[in-house]
N, C-alpha and C positions, 0 to 999 in steps of 0.2 A: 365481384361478390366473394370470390376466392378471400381477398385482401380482407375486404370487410368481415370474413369471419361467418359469414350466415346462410352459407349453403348447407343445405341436408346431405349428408354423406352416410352411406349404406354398403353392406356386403349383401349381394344373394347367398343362395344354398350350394353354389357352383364356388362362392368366395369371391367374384367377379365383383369388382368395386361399382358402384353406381351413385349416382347423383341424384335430388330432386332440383328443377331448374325453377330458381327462388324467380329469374324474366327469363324471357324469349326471346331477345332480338336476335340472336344466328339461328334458333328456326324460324321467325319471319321472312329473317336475308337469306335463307337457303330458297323458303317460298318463294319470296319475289324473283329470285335468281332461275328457277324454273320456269313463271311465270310471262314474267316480261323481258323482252326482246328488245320493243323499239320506245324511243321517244313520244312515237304516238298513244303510246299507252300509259306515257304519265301526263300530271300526277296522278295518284293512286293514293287509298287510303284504306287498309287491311287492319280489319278491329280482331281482338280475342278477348274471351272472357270463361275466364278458370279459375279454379281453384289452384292458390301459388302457395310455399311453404319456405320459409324462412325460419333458420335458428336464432330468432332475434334473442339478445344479449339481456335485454331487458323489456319483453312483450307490456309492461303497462297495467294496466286494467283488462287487456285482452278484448277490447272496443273496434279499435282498426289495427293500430300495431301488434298483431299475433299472431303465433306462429303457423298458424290455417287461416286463411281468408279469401275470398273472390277477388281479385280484382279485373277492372274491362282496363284492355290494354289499347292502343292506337298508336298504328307503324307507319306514317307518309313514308312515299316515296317519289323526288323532285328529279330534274334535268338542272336547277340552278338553286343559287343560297335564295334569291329574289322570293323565289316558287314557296322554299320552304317556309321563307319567314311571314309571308302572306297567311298559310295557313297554319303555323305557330301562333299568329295571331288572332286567328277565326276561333283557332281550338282556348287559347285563353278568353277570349271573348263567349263563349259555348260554357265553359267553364264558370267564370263570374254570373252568368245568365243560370245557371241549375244551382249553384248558392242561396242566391239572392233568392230566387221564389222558396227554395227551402227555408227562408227564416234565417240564416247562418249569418252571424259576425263573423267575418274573414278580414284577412291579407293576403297580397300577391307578393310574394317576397322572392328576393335574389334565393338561388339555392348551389350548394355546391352540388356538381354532378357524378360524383361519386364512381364505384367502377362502372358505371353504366358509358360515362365519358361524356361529351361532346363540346360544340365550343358554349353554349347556356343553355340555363335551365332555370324556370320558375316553379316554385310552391306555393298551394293552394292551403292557409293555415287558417282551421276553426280557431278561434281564440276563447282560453277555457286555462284556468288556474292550474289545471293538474296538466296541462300539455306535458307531452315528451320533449318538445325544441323547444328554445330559445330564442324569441324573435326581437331585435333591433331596429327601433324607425325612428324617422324623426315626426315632429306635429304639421308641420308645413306639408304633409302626406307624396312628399320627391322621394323619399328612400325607406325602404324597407327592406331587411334581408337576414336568412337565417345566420345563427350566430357562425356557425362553420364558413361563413363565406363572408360575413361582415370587414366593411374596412372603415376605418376611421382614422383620425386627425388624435396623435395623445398630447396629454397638457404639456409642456415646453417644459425641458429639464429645473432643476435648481443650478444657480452657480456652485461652483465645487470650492469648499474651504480648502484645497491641498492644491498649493502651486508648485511644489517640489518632489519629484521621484521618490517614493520611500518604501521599502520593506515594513512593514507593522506585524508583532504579533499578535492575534487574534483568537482566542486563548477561549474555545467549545464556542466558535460563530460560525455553524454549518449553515446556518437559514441567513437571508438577507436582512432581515428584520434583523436578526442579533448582532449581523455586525453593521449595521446604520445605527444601530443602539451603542454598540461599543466603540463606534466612530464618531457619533455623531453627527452624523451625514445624514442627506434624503437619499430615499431607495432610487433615484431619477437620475444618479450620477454613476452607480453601479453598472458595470457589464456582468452581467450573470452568465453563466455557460453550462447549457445544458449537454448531458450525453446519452444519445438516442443509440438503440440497435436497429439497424434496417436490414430484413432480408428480402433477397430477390428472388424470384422465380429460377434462375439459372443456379440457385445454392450458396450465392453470395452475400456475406454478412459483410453490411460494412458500418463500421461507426459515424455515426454522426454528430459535430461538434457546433452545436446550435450555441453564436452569443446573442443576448437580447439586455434589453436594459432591465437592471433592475426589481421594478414595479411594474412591469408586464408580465402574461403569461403567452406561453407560444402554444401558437392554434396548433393542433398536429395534425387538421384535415390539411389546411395550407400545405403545411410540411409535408406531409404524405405526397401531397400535389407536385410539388416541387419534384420529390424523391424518384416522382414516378418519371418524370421528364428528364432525367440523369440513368436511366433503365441503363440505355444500348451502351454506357460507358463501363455495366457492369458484365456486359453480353447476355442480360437479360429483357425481356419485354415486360414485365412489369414488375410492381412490388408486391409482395405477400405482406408483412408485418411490419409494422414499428411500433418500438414501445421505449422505455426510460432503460438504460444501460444499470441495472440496480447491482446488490452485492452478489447475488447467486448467480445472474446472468455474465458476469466478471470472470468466473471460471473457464467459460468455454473459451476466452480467447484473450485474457487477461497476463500478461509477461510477468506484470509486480502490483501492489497496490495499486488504485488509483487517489487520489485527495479528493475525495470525495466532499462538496461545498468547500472546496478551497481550489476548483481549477480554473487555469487562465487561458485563453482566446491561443494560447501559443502551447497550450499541451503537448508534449513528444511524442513522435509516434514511437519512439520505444515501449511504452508502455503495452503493445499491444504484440500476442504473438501469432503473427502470420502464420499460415498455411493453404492448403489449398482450397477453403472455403472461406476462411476468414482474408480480406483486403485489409494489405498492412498501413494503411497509414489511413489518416483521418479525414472523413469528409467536413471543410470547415463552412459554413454559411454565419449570416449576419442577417439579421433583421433592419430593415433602416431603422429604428430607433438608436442604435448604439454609432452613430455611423463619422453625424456630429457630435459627437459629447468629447470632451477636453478633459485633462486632468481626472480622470474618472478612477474608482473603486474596481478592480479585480481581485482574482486569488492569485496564491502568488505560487502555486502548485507545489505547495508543503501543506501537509497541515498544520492547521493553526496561526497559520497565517495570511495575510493580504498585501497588497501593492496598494498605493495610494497614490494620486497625481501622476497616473500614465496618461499617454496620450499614444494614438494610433499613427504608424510611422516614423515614431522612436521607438519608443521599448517595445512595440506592438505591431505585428502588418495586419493591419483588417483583411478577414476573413477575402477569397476571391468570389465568393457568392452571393448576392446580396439581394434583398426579395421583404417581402411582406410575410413577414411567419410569427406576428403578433395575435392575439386576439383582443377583440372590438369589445369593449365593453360600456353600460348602459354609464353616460355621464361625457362619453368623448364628444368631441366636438365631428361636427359633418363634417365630410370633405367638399359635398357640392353648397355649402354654406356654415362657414365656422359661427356661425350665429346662431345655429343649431343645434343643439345636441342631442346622441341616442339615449332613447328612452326604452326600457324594456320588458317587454310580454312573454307568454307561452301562449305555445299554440300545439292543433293535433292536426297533423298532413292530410290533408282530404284528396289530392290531386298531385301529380307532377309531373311538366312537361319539358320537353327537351330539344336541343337542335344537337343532334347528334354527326352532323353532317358524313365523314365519306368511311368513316371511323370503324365502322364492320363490315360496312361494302368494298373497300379498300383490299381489307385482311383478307375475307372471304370469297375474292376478285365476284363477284357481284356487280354486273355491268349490264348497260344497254346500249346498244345503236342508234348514234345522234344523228341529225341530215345528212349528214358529211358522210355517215358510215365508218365512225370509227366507233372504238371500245372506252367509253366512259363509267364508274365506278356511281353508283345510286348515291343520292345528296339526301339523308333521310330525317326523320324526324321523329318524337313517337309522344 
């Protein structure tokens, strides 16, 4: 919630920092950790309902997404994943069942699980024009899932008019569109490269050198996702921020210019000046989109100009990262059926569940005594 921005932060009259707790789950795992002892006393299922408070970014209409509202909360606590996904499933099924008699147009959609964590999570989306999300399905009714966590299948690049290596100048082509305009190209054969700032909880800035193709946009919940999974290499346990590397944020750690819509997959790390917050050299990732493409359109890390007809493994080393950090957009083709395609809605969150599995029990060593008599960590859910 830290990352996400939406915790309520306070001073008392003492000046003593304090928090409002936007969830609960390390006070339920502290309860359950007082509570229960042995295996015979799971599973177990510990409800709350309060009054929760979030700085939301953009509260809506102030209907469900606001920054005061009730919500009832539900904590399993399992001995095995079996355990929890039986009642993952009771509680979706509990769920669809208090809908439905409501009258509600819904979906069950994939969702990302955001700092809350775990290995899945479903959303329970009213479907309503003015929603806050963006939801993706197909008509075959096999897939559904919010746009942050959406995966799909993109249309197959164009062949690349440039069979030969070449410098070009490109003469005020910051955006993609102007220079497939002044090239002549489709946006499908471009490697775009974007430049993220990530900070860590440890005080660690590090750049991040996202390429993607093109005519794509990169998710940045993926990317966040990814980022967060590369923490301990920063001696951090998680990530606080990311956002686009723009012209102001270039001061705090910037050596010289950057070519800003003109940089290529192979950026220097001279451009950046170390210290002891700032990590000198660049984190590179790659989307699979750029991964096959030949002959393709970069910058050529000058302004004003581009590289035409590179290819990865000559003038180029693809990135050593390489992931899903696209977003899914309404027209792509399914993955569990390219016969498919998403089609897209909004929707407003009525519900969300989760298999959080060992993820705060872990941290919080949170354990019970199994037959054996040893110390095992709660498998939880909520």
């Amino acid at each position: 919630t830290k990352a996400e921005g939406i915790m309520f932060s306070l001073q008392d009259r003492q000046n003593r920092l304090m928090a409002l707790g936007p969830t609960h789950e390390e006070v339920i795992t502290t309860i359950a950790r007082e509570l229960i002892k042995s295996y015979r006393q799971l599973p177990v299922n510990l409800y709350q309902i309060q009054t929760k408070f979030r700085d939301e970014i953009r509260p809506r209409f102030g209907l469900l997404r606001a920054r005061e509202f009730i919500m009832k909360d539900g904590y399993s606590f399992h001995t095995s994943w079996e355990c929890l996904q039986k009642t993952y499933a009771r509680m979706e099924q509990a769920y669809r069942n208090i809908f439905t008699r409501c009258g509600l147009t819904f979906k069950v959609v994939e969702a990302d699980s955001g700092a809350i964590g775990g290995a899945a999570s479903q959303e329970f989306m009213v479907l309503a024009n003015a929603g806050e999300d963006e939801i993706l399905y197909t008509d075959d009714g096999a897939y559904a899932a919010n746009v942050e966590k959406a995966v799909s299948l993109p249309t197959p690049p164009a062949t690349s008019p440039f069979d030969t290596y070449q410098k070009k100048e490109t003469p005020n082509c910051e955006t993609i569109a102007k220079v497939c305009d002044f090239l002549q190209c489709s946006e499908t054969i471009v490697v775009k490269n974007v430049l993220y700032q990530a900070l860590y909880d440890s005080g660690k800035t590090v750049l991040v050198l996202v390429s993607i193709r093109g005519d794509q946009e990169v998710n940045e919940v993926k990317l966040a996702n990814q980022l967060s999974q590369l923490a301990s290499q920063y001696e951090a346990k998680s990530l606080i921020s990311l956002k686009v590397a723009d012209e102001i944020s270039q001061s705090q750690w910037a050596a010289k210019p950057l070519p800003l819509g003109y940089i290529a997959p192979d950026l220097p790390d001279d451009y950046i000046l170390a210290n002891e917050t700032v990590v000198g050299k660049f984190l590179r990732l790659a989307d699979h989109t750029v991964v096959e493409l030949n002959n393709f359109v970069t910058g050529a890390n000058e302004p004003g100009y581009h590289v035409v007809g590179a290819n990865w493994g000559k003038e180029f080393t693809l990135p050593p990262i390489i992931a899903d950090l696209r977003k899914a957009k309404a027209g792509d083709r399914a993955i569990h059926n390219p016969q498919q395609t998403l089609k897209s809605t909004r929707g407003i969150e009525v519900g969300h569940i989760f298999q959080l599995g060992t993820k705060y029990s872990t941290a919080m060593e949170a354990t019970y005594t199994d037959e054996d008599g040893c110390e095992k960590p709660f498998i939880m859910g909520c």
